[in-house]
C-alpha positions, 0 to 999 in steps of 0.5 A: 556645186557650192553654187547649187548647194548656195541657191538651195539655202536662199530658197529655203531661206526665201520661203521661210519668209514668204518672199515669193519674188525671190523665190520666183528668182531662185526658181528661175535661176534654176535653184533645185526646188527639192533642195534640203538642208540641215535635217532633211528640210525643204523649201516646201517644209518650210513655207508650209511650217511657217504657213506662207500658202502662196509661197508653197503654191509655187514650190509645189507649181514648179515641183516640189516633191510634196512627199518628201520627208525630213530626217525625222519622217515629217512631211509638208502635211505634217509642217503644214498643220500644228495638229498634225504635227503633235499627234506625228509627235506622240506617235500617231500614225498619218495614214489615208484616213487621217488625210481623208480627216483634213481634207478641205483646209485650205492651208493643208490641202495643197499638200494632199 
């Protein structure tokens, strides 16, 4: 157990950083790429937040759960794009037709 919650943290810890060998790695070692930590984020939230696009090509590759949400309801999307994020904060609603809006970024896209 302490084992997996350790290989979650180098994940997370490795796609903040964009460092997709050591990702690559962790995957391989079988770390849980869904894995989260302190307030529900995930490898894939923190890549997308940090805006490492390769790094969040595998996580999702390998399966990450793009629909996951942190303990404040924020999802990858919403770590992805800055704006996103400010209007989630003043209380917008994301809904279909805000993600019709982005579609085409290709730094959001992955996460649609």
């Amino acid at each position: 157990m302490e084992d997996r919650l350790a290989q979650g943290k180098a994940l997370r810890k490795a796609a903040r950083e964009g460092d997709d060998a050591a990702v690559r790695l962790l995957l391989r070692q079988k770390a849980d790429v869904n894995a989260s930590g302190s307030k529900g984020f995930s490898a894939l939230m923190n890549a997308a937040y940090n805006g490492k696009e390769a790094t969040a090509r595998l996580l999702v590759e390998a399966g990450a759960n793009r629909e996951a949400k942190t303990d404040a309801g924020c999802t990858a999307l919403l770590q992805a794009c800055p704006q996103l994020r400010t209007l989630y904060a003043s209380g917008t609603s994301v809904d279909e037709e805000l993600r019709a809006a982005v579609r085409g970024s290709r730094r959001i896209e992955l996460f649609l």
